[in-house]
C-alpha positions as a printed Julia matrix, in Angstrom:
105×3 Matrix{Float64}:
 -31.13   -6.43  -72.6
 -27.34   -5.25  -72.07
 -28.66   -2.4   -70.4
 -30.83   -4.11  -68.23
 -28.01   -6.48  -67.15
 -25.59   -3.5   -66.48
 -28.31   -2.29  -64.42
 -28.63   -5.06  -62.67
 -25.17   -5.7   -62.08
 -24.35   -1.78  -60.93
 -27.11   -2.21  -58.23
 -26.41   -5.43  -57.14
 -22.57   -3.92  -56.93
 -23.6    -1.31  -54.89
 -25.44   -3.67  -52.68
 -22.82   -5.24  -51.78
 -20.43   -2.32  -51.59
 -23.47   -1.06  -48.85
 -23.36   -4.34  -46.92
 -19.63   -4.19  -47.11
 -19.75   -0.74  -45.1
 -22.59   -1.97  -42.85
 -20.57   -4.91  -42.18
 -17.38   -3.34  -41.02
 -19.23   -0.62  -39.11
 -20.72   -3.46  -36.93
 -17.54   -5.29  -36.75
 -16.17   -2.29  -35.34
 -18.84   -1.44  -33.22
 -18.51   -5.01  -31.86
 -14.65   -4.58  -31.19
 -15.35   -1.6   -29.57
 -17.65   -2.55  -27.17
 -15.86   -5.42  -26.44
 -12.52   -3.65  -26.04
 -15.06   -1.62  -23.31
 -16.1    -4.95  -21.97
 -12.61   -5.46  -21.28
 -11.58   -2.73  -19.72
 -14.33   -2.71  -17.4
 -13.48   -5.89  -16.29
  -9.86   -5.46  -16.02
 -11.13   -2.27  -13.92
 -13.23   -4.27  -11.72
 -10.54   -7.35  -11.63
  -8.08   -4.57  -10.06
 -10.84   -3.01   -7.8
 -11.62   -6.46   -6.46
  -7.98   -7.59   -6.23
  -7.13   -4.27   -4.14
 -10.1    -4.96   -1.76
  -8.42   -8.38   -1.06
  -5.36   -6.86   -0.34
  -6.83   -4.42    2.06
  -8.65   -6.47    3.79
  -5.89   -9.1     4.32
  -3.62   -5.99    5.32
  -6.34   -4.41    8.39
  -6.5    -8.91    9.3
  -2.85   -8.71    9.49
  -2.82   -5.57   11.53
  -5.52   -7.18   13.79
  -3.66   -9.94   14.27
  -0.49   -8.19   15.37
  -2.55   -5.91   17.7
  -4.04   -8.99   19.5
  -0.5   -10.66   19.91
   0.86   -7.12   21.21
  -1.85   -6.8    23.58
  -1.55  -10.84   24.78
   2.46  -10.21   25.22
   1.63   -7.67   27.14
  -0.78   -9.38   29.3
   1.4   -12.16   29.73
   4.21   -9.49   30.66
   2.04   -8.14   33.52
   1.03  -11.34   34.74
   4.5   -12.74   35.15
   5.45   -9.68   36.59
   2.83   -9.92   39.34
   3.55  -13.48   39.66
   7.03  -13.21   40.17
   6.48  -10.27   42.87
   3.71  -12.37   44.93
   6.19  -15.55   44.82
   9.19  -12.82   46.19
   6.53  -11.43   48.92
   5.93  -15.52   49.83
   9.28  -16.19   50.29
  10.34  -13.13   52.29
   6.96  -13.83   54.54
   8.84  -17.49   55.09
  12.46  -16.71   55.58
  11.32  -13.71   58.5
   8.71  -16.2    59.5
  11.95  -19.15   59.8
  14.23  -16.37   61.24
  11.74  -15.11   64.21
  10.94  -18.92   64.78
  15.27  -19.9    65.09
  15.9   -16.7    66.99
  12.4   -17.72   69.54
  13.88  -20.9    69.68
  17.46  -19.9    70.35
  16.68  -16.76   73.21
């Protein structure tokens, strides 16, 4: 009967000592592939964040293209304006001059 019960108790020992060792192995299987979980996330989290920031930079660069080329526009324009309004008012003062000297002869 002692024997028996040693028996018994050596197997059931080992048992456990086996479920021990299966136990850890799958807790560390489980860290592992969460600690890969992780990473690949943190990897993608970057990825993402760096594809925000380059697409903010090329809006920003767009944006300050389209204001250089308006200035410029606006540059032109006023410069044109401001030489039509000169031409106007040198057509009226040689216009005003002929008509006083006319008037005067």
């Amino acid at each position: 009967v002692e024997v028996v019960v040693v028996v018994i108790l050596a197997v059931l020992v080992v048992v456990l000592v086996i479920v021990e060792v299966l136990v850890v192995v799958v807790v560390v299987v489980l860290v592992d592939i969460l600690v890969v979980v992780v990473e690949v996330v943190s990897v993608v989290v970057v990825v993402v964040v760096v594809l925000v920031l380059v697409v903010v930079e090329v809006a920003v660069v767009m944006v300050l293209v389209v204001l250089v080329i308006v200035l410029v526009l606006v540059e032109v324009l006023a410069v044109v304006v401001v030489v039509e309004v000169v031409d106007i008012v040198v057509v009226v003062v040689v216009a005003v001059v002929v008509v006083v000297v006319v008037v005067v002869v």
